[in-house]
N, CA, C and O of each residue as an XYZ file, in Angstrom:
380
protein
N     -11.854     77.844     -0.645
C     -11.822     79.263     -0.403
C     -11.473     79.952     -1.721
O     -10.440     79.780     -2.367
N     -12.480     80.747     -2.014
C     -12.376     81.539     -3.348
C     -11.062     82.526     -3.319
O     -10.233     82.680     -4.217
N     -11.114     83.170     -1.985
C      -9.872     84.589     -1.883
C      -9.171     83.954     -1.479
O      -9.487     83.088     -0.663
N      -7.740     84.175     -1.966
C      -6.139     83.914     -1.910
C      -5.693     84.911     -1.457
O      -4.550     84.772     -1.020
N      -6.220     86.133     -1.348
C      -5.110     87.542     -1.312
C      -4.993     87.312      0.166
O      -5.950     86.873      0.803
N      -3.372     87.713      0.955
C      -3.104     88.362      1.747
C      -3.340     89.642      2.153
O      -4.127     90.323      1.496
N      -2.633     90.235      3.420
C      -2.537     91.655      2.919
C      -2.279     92.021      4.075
O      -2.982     91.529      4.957
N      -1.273     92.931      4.450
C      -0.782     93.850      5.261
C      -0.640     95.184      4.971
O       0.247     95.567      4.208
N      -1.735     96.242      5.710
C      -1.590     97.534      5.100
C      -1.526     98.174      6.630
O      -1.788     97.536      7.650
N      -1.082     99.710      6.572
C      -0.667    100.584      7.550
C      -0.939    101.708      6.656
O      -1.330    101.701      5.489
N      -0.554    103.010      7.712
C      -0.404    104.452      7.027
C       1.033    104.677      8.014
O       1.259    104.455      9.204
N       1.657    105.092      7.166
C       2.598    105.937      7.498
C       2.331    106.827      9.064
O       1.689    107.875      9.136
N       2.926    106.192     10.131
C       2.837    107.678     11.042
C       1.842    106.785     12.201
O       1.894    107.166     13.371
N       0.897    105.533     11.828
C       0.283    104.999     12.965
C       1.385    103.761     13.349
O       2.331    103.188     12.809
N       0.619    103.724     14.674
C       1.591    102.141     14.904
C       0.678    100.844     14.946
O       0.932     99.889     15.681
N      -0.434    100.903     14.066
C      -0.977     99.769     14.353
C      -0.832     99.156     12.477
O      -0.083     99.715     11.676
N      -1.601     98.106     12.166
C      -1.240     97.126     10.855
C      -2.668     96.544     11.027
O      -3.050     96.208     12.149
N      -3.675     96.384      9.641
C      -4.357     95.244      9.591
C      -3.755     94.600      8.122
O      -3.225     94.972      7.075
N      -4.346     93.054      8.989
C      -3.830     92.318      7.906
C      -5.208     91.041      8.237
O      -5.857     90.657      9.210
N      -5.122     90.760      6.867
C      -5.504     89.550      6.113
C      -5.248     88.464      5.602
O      -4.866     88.387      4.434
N      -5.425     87.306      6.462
C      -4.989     86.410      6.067
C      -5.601     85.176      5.300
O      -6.592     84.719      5.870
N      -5.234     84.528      4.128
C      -6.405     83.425      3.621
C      -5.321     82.553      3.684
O      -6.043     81.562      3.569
N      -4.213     82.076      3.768
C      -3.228     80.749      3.475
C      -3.353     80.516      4.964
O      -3.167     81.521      5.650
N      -3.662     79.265      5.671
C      -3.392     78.368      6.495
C      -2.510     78.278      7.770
O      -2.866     78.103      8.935
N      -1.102     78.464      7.178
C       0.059     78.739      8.053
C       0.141     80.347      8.791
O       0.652     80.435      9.908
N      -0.358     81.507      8.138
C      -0.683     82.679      9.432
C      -1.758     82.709      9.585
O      -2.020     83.726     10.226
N      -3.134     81.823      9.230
C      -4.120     82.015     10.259
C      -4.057     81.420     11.184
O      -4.942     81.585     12.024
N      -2.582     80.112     11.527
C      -3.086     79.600     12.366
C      -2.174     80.437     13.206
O      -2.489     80.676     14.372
N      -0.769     81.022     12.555
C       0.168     81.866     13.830
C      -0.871     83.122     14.641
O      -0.925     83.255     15.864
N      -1.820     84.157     13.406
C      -2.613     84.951     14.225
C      -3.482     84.936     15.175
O      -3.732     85.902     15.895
N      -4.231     83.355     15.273
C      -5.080     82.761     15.903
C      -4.436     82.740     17.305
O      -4.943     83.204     18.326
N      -2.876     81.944     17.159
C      -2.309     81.819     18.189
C      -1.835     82.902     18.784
O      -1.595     82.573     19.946
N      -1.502     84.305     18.574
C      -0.842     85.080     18.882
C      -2.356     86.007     19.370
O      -1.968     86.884     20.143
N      -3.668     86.092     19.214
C      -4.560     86.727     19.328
C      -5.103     85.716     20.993
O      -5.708     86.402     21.816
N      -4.886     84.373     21.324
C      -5.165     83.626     22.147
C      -4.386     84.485     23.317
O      -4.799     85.030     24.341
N      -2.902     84.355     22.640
C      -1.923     84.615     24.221
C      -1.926     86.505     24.214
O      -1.423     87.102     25.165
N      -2.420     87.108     23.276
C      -2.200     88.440     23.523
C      -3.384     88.948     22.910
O      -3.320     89.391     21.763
N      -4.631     88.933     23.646
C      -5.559     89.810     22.955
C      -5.325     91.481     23.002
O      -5.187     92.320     22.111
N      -5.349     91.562     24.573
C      -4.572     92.959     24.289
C      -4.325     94.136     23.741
O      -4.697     95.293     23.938
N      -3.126     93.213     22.507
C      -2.495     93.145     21.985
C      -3.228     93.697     20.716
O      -2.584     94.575     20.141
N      -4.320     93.405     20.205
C      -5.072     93.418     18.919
C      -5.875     94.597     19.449
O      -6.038     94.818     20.650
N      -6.443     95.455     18.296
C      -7.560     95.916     18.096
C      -9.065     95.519     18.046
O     -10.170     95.791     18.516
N      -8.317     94.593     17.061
C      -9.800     93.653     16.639
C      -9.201     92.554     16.047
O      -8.198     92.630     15.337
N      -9.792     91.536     16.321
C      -9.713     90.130     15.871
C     -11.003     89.563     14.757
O     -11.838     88.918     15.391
N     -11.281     89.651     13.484
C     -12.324     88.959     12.961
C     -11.900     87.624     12.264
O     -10.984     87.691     11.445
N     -12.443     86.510     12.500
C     -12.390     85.129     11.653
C     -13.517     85.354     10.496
O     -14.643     85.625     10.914
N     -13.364     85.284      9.330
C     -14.821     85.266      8.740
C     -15.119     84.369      7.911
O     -14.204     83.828      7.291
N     -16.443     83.991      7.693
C     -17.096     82.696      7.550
C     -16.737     81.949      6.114
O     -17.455     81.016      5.755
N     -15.693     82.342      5.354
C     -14.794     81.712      4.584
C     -13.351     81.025      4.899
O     -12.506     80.405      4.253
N     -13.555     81.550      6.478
C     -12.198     80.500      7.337
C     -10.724     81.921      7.189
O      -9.624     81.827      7.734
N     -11.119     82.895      6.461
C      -9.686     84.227      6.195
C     -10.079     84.696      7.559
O     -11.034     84.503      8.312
N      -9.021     85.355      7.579
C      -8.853     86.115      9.279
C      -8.375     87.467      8.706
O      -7.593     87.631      7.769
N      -9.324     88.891      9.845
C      -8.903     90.100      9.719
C      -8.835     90.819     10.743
O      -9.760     91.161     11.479
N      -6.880     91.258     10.872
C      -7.012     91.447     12.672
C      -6.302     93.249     12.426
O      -5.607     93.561     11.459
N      -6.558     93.854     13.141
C      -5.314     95.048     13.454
C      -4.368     94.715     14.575
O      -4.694     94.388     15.716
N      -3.189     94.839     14.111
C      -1.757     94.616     14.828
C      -0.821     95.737     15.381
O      -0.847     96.835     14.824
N      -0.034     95.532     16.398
C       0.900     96.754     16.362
C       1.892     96.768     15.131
O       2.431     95.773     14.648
N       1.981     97.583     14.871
C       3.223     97.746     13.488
C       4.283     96.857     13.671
O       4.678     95.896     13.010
N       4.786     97.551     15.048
C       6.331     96.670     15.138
C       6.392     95.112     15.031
O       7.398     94.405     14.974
N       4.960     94.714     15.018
C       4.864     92.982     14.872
C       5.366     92.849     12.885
O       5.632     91.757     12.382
N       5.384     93.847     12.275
C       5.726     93.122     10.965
C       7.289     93.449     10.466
O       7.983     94.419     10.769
N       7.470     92.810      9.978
C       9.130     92.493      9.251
C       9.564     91.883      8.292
O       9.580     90.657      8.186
N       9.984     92.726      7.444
C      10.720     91.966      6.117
C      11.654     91.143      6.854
O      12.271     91.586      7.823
N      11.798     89.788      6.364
C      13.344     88.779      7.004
C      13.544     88.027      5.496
O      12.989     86.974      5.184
N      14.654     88.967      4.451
C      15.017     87.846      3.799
C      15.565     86.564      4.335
O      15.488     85.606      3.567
N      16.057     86.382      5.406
C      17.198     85.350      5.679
C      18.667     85.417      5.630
O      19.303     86.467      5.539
N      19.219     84.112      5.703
C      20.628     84.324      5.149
C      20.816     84.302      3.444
O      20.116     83.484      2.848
N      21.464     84.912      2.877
C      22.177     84.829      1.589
C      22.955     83.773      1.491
O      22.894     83.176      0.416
N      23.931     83.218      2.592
C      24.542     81.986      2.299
C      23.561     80.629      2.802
O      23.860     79.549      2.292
N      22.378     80.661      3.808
C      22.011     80.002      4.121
C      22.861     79.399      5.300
O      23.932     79.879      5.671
N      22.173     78.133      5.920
C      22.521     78.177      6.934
C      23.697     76.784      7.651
O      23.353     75.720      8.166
N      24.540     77.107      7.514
C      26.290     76.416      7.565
C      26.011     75.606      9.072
O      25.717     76.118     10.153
N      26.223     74.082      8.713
C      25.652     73.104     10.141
C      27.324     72.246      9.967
O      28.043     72.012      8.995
N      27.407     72.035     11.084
C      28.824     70.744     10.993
C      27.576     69.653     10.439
O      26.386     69.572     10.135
N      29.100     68.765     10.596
C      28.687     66.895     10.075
C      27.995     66.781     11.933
O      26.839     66.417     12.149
N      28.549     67.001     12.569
C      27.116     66.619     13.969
C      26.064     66.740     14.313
O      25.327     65.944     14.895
N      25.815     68.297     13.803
C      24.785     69.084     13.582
C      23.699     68.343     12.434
O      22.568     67.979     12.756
N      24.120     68.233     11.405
C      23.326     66.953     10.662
C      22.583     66.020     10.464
O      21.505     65.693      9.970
N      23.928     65.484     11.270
C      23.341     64.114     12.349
C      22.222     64.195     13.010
O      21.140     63.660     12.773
N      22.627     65.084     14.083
C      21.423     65.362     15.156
C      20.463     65.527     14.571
O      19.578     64.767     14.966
N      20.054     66.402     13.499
C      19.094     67.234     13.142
C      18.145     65.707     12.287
O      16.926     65.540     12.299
N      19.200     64.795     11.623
C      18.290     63.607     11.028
C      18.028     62.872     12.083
O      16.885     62.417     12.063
N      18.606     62.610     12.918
C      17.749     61.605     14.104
C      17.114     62.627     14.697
O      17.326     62.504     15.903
N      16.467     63.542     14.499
C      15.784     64.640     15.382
C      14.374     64.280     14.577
O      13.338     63.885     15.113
N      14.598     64.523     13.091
C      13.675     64.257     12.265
C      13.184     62.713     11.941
O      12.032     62.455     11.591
N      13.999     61.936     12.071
C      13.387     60.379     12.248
C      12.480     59.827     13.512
O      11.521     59.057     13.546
N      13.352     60.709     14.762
C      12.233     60.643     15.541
C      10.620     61.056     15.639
O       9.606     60.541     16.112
N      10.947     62.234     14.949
C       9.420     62.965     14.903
C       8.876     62.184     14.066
O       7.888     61.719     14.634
N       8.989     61.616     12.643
C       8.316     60.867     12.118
C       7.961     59.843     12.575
O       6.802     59.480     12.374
N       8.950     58.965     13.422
C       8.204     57.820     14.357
C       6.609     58.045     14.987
O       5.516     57.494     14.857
N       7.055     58.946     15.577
C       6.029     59.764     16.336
C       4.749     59.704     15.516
O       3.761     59.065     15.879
N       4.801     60.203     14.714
C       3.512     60.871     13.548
C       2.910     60.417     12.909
O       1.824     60.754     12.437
N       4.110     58.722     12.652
C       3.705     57.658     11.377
C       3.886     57.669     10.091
O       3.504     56.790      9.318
N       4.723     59.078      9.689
C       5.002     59.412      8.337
C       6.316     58.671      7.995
O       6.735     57.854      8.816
N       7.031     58.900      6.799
C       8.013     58.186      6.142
C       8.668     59.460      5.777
O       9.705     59.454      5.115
C-alpha cells in the first residue's frame, strides 16, 4: 500500500467525523464497529488499496494519553498476567 496517511477530520459545530484509515489495526476496529453498528455510520467505503473511508459520530473520537505513571500491578497481578500470557501462547504456538 502506497498511502500511509491517516486522518480524522470534522468541522467545528457538526457531530459527525470522517476518517481514513491505511494501518491495519483501525481498519480492522472500523470494520468491526461498522458490522455491529451500521446505523451508526454515514457511509462505510473499503477501497481497492485495502484503506477504509467511513463518517462517524464525533463523540466516537478521543484523545487518551494514558497514564503518566503507567500502570501499578502487585507481584499477583504479574503472575497472573504471565501465566495468562503463557497460556495464550500455548494456544497460538508462539514463544
Amino acid at each position: 500500500m502506497e498511502n500511509s496517511e491517516n486522518m480524522v477530520e470534522f468541522i467545528s459545530g457538526t457531530r459527525t467525523a470522517t476518517v481514513t484509515f491505511t494501518n491495519q489495526k483501525h481498519i480492522n476496529r472500523i470494520k468491526k464497529l461498522y458490522e455491529e453498528r451500521k446505523d451508526d455510520f454515514k457511509y462505510f467505503v473499503e477501497n481497492p488499496d485495502g484503506s477504509v473511508c467511513a463518517k462517524i459520530p464525533l463523540k466516537w473520537v478521543r484523545i487518551n494519553p494514558g497514564s503518566k505513571t503507567g500502570r501499578v500491578m502487585t507481584e499477583e497481578q504479574k503472575e497472573a498476567a504471565r501465566i495468562r500470557l503463557a497460556n495464550a501462547r500455548k494456544k497460538t504456538g508462539k514463544k
